[in-house]
C-alpha positions in Angstrom: 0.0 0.0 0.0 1.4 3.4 -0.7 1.9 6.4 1.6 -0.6 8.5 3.8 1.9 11.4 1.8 1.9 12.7 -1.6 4.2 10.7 -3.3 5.4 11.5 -7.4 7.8 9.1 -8.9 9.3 9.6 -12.4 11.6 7.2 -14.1 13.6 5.6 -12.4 12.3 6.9 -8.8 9.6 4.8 -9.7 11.5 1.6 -9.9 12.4 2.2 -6.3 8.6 2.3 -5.4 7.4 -0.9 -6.8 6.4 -3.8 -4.8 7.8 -6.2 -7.7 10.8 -5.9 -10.3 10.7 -7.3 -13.4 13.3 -7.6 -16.3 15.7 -5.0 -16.6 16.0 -4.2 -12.7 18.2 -7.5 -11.5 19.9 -6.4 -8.6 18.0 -3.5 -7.5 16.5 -3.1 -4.1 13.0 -1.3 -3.7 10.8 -0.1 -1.1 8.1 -2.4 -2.1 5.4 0.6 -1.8 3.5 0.6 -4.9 1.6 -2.4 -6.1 2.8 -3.3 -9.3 5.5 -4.7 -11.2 8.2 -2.7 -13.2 9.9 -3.5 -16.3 12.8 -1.7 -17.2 14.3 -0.6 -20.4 11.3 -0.8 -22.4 10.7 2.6 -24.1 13.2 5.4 -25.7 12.9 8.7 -27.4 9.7 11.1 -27.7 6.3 9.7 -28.1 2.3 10.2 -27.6 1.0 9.4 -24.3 -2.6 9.4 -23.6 -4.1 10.6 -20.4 -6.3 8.9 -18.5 -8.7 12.2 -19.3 -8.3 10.9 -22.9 -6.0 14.3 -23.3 -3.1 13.7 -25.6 0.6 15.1 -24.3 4.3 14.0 -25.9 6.3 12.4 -23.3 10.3 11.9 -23.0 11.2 8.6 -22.3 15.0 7.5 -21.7 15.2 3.6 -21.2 11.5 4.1 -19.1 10.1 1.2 -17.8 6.4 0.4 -18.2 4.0 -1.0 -15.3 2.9 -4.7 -15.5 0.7 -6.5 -12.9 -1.3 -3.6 -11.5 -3.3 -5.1 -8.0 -7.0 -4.0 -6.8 -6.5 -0.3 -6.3 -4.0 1.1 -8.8 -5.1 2.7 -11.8 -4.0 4.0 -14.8 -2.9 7.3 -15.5 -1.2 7.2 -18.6 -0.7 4.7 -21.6 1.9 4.6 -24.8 0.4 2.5 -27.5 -0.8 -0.2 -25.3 2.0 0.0 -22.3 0.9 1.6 -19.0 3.4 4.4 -18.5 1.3 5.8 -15.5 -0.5 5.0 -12.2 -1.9 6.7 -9.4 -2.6 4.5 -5.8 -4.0 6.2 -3.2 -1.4 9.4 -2.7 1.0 7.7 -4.9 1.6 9.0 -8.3 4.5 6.9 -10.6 5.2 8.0 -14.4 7.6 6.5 -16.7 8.4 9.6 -18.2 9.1 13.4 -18.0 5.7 15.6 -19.6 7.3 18.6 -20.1 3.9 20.6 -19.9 3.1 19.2 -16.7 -0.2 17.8 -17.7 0.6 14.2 -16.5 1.1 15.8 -12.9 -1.9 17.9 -12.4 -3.4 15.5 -10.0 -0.5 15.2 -8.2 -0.1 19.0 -7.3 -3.3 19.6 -6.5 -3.1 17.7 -3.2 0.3 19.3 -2.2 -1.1 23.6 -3.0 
């Protein structure tokens, strides 16, 4: 289960937070917070992500992971093509990528202003 706190991971900050790694992320220790699995590696270069508001945004990936697995309670915040690239549990917000225009996060800053 994920924080009481408002919590944003990007990239690889959001390998950290996953409950379970997948390929890509051998060796790597994680806090085990957010329930899903990570894959690493899996998406490079600048492509179209679609909001779970069904608003279009380009996002920046650099060897990004993408979200496998997701348990009861996590949804999903972002896709590219047909990989989850973003989630939201609870006060716990993980993308894959960096959204430049800050669309992605909206949610997220809302409960921290």
């Amino acid at each position: 289960m994920a924080s009481d706190k408002p919590l944003l991971a990007i990239c690889g900050s959001l390998i950290c937070f996953a409950k379970n790694l997948g390929s890509g992320c051998c060796g790597r220790k994680t806090f085990g917070l957010l329930d899903t699995e990570v894959i690493n590696d899996k998406i490079d270069g600048i492509y179209n992500v679609v909001l779970s508001n069904s608003k279009k945004i380009s996002g920046d990936f650099t060897d990004a992971p993408i979200l496998k697995e997701l348990e009861k309670g996590v949804k999903v915040k972002a896709r590219c093509s047909k990989e989850i690239v973003g989630i939201r549990q609870v006060n716990f917000w993980g993308y894959s990528y960096y959204d430049d225009s800050g669309e992605s996060y909206k949610d997220f800053v809302k409960t921290i202003i």
